[in-house]
C-alpha positions as semicolon CSV with decimal commas, in nm:
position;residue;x (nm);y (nm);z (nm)
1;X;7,026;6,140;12,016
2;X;6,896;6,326;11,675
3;X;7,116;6,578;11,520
4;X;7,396;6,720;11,603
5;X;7,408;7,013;11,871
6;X;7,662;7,242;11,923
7;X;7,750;7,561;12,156
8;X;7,918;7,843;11,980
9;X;8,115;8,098;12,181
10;X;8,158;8,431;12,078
11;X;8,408;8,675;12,284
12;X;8,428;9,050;12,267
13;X;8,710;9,243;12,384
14;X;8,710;9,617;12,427
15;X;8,778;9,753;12,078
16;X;9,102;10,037;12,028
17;X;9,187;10,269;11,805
18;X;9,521;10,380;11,840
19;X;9,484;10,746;11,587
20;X;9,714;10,943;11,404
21;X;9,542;11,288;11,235
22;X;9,809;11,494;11,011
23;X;9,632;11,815;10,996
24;X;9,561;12,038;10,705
25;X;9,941;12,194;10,631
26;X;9,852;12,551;10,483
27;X;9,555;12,725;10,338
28;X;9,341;12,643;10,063
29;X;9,519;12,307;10,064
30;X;9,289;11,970;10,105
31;X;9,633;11,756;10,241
32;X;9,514;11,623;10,590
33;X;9,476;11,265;10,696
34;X;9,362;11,012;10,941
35;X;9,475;10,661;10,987
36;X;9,299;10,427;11,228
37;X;9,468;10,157;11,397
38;X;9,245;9,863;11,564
39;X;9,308;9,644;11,839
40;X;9,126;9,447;12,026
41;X;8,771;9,312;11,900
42;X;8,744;9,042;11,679
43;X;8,912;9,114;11,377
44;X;8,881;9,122;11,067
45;X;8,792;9,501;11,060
46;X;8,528;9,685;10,818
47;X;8,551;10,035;10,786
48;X;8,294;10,301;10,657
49;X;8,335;10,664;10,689
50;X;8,076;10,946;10,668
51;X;8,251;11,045;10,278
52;X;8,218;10,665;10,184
53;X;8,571;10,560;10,223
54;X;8,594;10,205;10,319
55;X;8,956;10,191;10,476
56;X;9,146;10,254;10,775
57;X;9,296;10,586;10,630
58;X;9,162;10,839;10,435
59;X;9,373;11,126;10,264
60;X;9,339;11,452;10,077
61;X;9,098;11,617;10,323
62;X;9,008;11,900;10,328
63;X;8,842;12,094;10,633
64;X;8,550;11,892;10,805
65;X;8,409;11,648;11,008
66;X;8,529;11,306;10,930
67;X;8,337;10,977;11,132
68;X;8,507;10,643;11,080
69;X;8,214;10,332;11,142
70;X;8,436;10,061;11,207
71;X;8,229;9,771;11,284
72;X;8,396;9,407;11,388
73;X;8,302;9,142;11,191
74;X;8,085;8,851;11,445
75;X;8,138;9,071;11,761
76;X;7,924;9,321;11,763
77;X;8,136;9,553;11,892
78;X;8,161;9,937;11,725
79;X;8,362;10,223;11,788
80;X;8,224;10,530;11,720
81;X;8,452;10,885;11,720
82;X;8,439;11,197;11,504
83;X;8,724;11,390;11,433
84;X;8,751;11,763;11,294
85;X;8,991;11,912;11,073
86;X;9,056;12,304;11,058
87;X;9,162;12,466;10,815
88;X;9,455;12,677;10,886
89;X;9,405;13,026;10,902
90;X;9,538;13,241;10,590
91;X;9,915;13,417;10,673
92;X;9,952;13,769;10,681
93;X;10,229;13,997;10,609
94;X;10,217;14,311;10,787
95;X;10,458;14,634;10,704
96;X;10,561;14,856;11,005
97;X;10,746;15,138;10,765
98;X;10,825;15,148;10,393
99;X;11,169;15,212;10,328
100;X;11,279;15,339;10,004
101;X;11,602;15,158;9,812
102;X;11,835;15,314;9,569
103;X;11,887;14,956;9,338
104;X;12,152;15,151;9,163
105;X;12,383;15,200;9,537
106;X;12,321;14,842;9,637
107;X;12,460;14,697;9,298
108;X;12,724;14,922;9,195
């Protein structure tokens, strides 16, 4: 026999992304998140989002549409998902009546 010859087997399992999205908290703030967390696959994970972030989580967003390109490293196996964040609409005070105060009765 000449050489040596060998079989490699490579297994995929369905890949998971277990996801956790804090959403923007108030208006005109960028202070929403996503976290991704894998399983399944054949790990070790790569990650590459649509704003060039290359981790599982990505902070400090601000309204958009965020895609995470995780790819599995000898597996080809990709999950593909696209999330949106909204930004929070603007609160609004809103005065029925004005009433008129005499400061000098309420203190005295």
């Amino acid at each position: 026999m000449h050489g040596d010859c060998r079989l490699h087997y490579y297994t995929t399992t369905q890949l998971y992304a277990d996801t956790v999205i804090t959403p923007i908290v108030c208006y005109g703030l960028n202070n929403g998140s996503i976290a991704l967390t894998d399983t399944g696959g054949t790990p070790p994970y790569a990650y590459l989002w649509n704003t060039g972030d290359q981790s599982n989580m990505i902070n400090n967003l601000a309204p958009g549409t965020f895609i995470p390109l995780p790819s599995v490293i000898l597996s080809c196996a990709a999950l593909q998902k696209r999330f949106v964040l909204q930004q929070t609409p603007p609160y609004q005070i809103v005065l029925d009546s004005v009433a008129t105060i005499n400061w000098a009765k309420v203190f005295s």
